[in-house]
C-alpha positions as CSV (number, residue, x, y, z in Angstrom):
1,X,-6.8,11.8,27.2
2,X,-10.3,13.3,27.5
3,X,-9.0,15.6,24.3
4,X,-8.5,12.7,22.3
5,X,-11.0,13.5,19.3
6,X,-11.7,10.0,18.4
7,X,-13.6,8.7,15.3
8,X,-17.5,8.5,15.6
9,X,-19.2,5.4,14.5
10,X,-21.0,5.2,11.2
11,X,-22.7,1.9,11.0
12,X,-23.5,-1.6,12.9
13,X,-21.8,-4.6,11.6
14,X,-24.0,-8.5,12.5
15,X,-23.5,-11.7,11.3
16,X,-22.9,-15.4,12.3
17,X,-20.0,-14.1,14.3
18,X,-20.5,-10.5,15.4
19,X,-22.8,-8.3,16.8
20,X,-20.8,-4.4,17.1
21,X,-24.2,-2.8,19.0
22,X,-22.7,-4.9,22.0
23,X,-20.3,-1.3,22.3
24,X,-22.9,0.8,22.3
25,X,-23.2,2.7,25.3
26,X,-20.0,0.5,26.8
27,X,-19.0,2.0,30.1
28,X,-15.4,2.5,29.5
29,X,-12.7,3.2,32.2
30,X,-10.3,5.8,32.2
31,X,-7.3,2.8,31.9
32,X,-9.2,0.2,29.5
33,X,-7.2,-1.2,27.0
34,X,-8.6,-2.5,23.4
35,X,-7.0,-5.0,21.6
36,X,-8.0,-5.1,17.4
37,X,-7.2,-7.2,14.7
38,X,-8.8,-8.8,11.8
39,X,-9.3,-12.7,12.0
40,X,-5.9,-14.2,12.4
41,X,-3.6,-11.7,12.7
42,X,-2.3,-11.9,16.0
43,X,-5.0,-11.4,18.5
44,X,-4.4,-14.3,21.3
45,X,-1.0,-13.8,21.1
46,X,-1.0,-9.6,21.8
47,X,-3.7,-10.6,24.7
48,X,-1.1,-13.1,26.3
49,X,1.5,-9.8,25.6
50,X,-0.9,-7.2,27.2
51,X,-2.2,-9.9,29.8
52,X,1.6,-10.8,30.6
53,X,2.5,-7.4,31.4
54,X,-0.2,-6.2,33.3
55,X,-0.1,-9.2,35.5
56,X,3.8,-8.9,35.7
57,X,5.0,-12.3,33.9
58,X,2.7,-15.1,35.5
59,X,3.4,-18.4,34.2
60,X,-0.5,-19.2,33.9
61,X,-3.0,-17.3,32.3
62,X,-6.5,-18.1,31.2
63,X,-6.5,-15.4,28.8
64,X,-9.6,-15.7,27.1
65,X,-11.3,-15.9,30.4
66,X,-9.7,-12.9,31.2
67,X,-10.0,-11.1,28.3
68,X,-13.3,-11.1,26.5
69,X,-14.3,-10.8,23.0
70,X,-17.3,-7.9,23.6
71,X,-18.4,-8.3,19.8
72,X,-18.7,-11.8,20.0
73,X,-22.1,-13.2,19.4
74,X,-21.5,-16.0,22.2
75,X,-22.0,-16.7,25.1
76,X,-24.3,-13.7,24.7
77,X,-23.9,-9.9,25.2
78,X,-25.4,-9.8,28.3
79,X,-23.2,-12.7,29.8
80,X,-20.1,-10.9,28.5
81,X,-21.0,-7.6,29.9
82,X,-21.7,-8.8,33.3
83,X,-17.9,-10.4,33.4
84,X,-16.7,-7.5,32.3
85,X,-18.2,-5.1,34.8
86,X,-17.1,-7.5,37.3
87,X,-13.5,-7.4,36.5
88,X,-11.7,-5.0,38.9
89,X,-8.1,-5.4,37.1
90,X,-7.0,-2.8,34.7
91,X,-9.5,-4.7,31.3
92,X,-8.0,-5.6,28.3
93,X,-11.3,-6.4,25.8
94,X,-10.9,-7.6,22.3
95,X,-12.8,-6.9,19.2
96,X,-12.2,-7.9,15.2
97,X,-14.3,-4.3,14.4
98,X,-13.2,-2.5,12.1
99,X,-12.9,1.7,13.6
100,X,-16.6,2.7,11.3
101,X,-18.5,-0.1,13.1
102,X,-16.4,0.2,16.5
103,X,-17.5,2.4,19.7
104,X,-14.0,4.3,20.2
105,X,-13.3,6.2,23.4
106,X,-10.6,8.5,24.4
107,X,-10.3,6.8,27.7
108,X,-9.2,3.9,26.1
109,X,-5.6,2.8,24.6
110,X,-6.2,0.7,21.1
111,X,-3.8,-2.1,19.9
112,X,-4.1,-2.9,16.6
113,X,-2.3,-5.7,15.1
114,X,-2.5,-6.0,11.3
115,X,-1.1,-9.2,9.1
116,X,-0.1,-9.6,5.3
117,X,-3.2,-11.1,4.0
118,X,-1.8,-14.2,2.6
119,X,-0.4,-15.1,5.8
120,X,-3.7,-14.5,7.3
121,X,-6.0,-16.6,5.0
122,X,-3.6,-19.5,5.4
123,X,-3.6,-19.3,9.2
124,X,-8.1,-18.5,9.1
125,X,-8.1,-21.4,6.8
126,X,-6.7,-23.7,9.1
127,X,-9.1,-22.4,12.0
128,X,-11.9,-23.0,9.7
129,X,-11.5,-26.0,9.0
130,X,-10.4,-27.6,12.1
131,X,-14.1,-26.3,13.7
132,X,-16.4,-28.6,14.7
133,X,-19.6,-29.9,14.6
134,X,-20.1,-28.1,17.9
135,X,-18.3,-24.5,16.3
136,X,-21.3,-24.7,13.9
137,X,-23.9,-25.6,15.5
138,X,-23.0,-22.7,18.2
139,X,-22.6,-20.0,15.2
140,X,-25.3,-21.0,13.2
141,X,-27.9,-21.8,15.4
142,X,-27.8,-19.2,18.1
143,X,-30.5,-17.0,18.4
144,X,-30.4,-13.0,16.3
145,X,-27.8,-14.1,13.5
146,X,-27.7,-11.8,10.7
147,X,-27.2,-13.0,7.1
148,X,-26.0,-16.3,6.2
149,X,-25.0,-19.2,7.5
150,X,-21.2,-20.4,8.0
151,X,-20.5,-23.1,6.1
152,X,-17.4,-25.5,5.9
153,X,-14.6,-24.5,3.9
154,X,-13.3,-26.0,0.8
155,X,-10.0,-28.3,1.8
156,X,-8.1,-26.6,-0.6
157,X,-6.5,-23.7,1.1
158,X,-5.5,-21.7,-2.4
159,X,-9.4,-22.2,-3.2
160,X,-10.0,-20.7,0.4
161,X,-7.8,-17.8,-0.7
162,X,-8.6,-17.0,-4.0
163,X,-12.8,-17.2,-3.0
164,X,-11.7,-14.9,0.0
165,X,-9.9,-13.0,-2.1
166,X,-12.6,-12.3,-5.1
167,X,-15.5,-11.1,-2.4
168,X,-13.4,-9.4,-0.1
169,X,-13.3,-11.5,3.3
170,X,-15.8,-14.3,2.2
171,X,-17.0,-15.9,4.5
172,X,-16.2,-13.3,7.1
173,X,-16.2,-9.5,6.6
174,X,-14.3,-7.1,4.6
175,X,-10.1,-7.3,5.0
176,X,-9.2,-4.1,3.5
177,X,-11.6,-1.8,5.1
178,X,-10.4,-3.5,8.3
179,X,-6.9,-2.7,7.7
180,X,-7.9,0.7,6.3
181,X,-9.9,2.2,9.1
182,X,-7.0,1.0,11.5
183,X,-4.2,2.9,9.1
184,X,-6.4,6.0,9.0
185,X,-6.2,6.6,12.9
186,X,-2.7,5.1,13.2
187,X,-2.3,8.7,14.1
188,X,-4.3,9.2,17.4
189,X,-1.9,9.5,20.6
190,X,-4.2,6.9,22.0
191,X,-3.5,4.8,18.9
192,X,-0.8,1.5,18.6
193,X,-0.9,-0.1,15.2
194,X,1.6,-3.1,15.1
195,X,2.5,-5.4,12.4
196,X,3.0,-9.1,12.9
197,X,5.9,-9.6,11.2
198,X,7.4,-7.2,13.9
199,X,6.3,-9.2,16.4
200,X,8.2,-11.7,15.4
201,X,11.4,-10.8,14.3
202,X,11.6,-8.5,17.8
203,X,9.1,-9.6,20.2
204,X,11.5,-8.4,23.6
205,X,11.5,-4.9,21.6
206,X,8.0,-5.0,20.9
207,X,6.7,-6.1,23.8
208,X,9.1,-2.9,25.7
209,X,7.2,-0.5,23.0
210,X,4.1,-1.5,24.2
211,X,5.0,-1.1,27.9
212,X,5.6,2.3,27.1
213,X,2.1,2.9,25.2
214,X,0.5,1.4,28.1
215,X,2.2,2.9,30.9
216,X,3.6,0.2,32.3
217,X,6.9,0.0,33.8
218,X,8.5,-3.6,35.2
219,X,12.2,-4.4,36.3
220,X,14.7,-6.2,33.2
221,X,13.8,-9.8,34.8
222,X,10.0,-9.6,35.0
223,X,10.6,-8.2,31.4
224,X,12.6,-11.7,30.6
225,X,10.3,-13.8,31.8
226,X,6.9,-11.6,30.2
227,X,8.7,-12.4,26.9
228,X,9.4,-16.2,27.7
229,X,5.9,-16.5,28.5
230,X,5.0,-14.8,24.8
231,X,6.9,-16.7,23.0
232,X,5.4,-19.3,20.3
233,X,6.9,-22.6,21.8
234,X,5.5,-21.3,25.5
235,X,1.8,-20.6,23.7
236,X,2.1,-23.8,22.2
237,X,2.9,-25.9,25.3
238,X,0.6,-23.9,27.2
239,X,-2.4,-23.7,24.5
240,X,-5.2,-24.7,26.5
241,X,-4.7,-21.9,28.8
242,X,-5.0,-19.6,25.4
243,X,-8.0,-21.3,23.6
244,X,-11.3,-20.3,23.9
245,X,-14.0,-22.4,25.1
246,X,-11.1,-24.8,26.5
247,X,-10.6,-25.8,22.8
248,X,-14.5,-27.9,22.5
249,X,-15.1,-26.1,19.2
250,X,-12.0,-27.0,17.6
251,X,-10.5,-30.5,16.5
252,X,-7.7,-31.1,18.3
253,X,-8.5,-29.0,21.0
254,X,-5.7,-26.2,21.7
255,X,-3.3,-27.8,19.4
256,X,-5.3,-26.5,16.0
257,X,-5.8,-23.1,17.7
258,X,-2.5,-22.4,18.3
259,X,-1.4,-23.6,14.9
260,X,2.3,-22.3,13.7
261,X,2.3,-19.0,13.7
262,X,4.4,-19.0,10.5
263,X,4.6,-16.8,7.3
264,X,4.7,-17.4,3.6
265,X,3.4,-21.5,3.9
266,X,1.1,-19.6,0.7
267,X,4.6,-19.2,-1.7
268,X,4.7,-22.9,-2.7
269,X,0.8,-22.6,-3.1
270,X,-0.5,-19.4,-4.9
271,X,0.6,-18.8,-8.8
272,X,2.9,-15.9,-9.6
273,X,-0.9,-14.5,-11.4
274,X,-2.3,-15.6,-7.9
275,X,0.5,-13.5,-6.3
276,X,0.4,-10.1,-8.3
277,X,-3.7,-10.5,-7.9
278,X,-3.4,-9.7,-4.6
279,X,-0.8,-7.4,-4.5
280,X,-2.4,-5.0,-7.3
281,X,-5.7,-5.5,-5.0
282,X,-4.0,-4.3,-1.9
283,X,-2.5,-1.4,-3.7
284,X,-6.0,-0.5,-5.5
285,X,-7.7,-0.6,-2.1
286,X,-5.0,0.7,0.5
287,X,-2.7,2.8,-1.3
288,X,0.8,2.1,-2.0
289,X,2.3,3.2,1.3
290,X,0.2,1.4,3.4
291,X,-0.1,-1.9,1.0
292,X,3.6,-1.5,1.6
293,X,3.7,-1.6,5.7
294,X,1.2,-4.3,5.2
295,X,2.9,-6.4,3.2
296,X,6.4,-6.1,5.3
297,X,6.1,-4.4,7.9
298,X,8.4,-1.5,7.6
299,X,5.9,2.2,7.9
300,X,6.7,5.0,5.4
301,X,10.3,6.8,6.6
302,X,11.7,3.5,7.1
303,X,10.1,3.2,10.8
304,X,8.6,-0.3,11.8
């Protein structure tokens, strides 16, 4: 894949939660494997997914142990680059960058996971405001933060939206160049863009996509069992195992991590203005084809 013309990096993106210069000068390996999303959007659950298939189906996993969030401000770039130069299986490293601020390498494979931005606010709102005293003190407190402080969220989860909405990701970074730096290389051979609502109306075909992407090939009852061990109810049981920091920064431990993994609980919530907002937004900023995929799923041609 050493042809791979990948995109260059145009600029660093800091602030309570990320630092994107940890990537600079990464030392990639000719099988590393990069898992991107936006907040929410199905990142723990396509590391259990990759993490399941590379270790053929185990039925424990610490998968935040094993794989690290390298533009995370905590524990600290230096702590997070020593575990991952230690790690002598085939890494699977996580970032929420978009592709301008991220390092890209045509060594690596890239997962991308994108989710309908409603969904998404609904599920970060819930994260947000199940953090704790600890979650803040840890963000806002540690050493080389850039910009503003986090502060806690309104309880009102349509506030939440709508405030997200209006300036674009508040209080986290922008949504829709996220999504649109992903769409723009959806192209690359070393590229996998998924949507979430694919995940989970076909996770067994999904997950067998993916295989292929990565190389991987497993017999049809390993297979069984690496989707068993991907479903929701199996996260949820086993959400300790999936929750970073063994779940101290969140109320209620695992169990507010690993929420519901639902769609649409914004429907009863956001006003049919509310609704069309957003929906003109995502078309102004993405372009109809790929407000389209975003919104359901389904890529231009009819091709999920």
């Amino acid at each position: 894949m050493s042809s791979i013309e990948c995109p260059l990096k145009t600029r660093e993106m800091q602030n309570h939660h990320i630092d994107s210069e940890c990537w600079n000068n990464f030392p990639f390996r000719d099988d590393d494997i990069v898992i991107g999303t936006y907040l929410k959007s199905g990142t723990t659950w396509m590391q259990q997914i990759v993490g399941q298939i590379l270790f053929e189906g185990p039925d424990e996993l610490d998968i935040h142990e094993l794989s690290p969030w390298i533009d995370q401000r905590l524990p600290g770039p230096e702590d997070t680059q020593e575990m991952v130069e230690a790690q002598t299986y085939r890494r699977f490293l996580k970032t929420h960058l978009p592709v301008d601020a991220l390092e890209f390498s045509p060594k690596a494979k890239y997962i991308y996971v994108a989710r309908d931005g409603r969904d998404m606010a609904w599920s970060l709102h819930n994260h947000h405001a199940n953090a704790n005293e600890l979650y803040y003190k840890w963000i806002n407190r540690m050493p080389g933060r850039v910009g503003p402080i986090l502060e806690k969220p309104p309880e009102d989860p349509r506030e939440y939206f709508l405030t997200w909405l209006e300036k674009d990701g508040y209080p986290f970074w922008s949504y829709w160049n996220h999504i649109r730096s992903w769409w723009n290389v959806r192209q690359l051979p070393n590229v996998r863009v998924l949507h979430y609502n694919n995940l989970k109306a076909d996770l067994a075909g999904e997950i067998r996509g993916i295989m292929v992407f990565l190389d991987v090939s497993s017999d049809d009852e390993s297979i069984d069992r690496i989707v068993e061990h991907c479903t929701f109810d199996w996260m949820k049981k086993h959400s300790q195992k999936a929750t970073p920091f063994d779940g101290a920064v969140w109320k209620g431990g695992g169990d507010s991590f690993i929420n519901k993994g639902t769609n649409g609980r914004w429907k009863d919530a956001l006003t049919a203005e509310d609704v069309d907002r957003y929906e003109q937004t995502s078309i102004e900023q993405l372009g109809s084809e790929c407000a389209a995929w975003l919104a359901t799923g389904q890529m231009p041609g009819g091709n999920t």
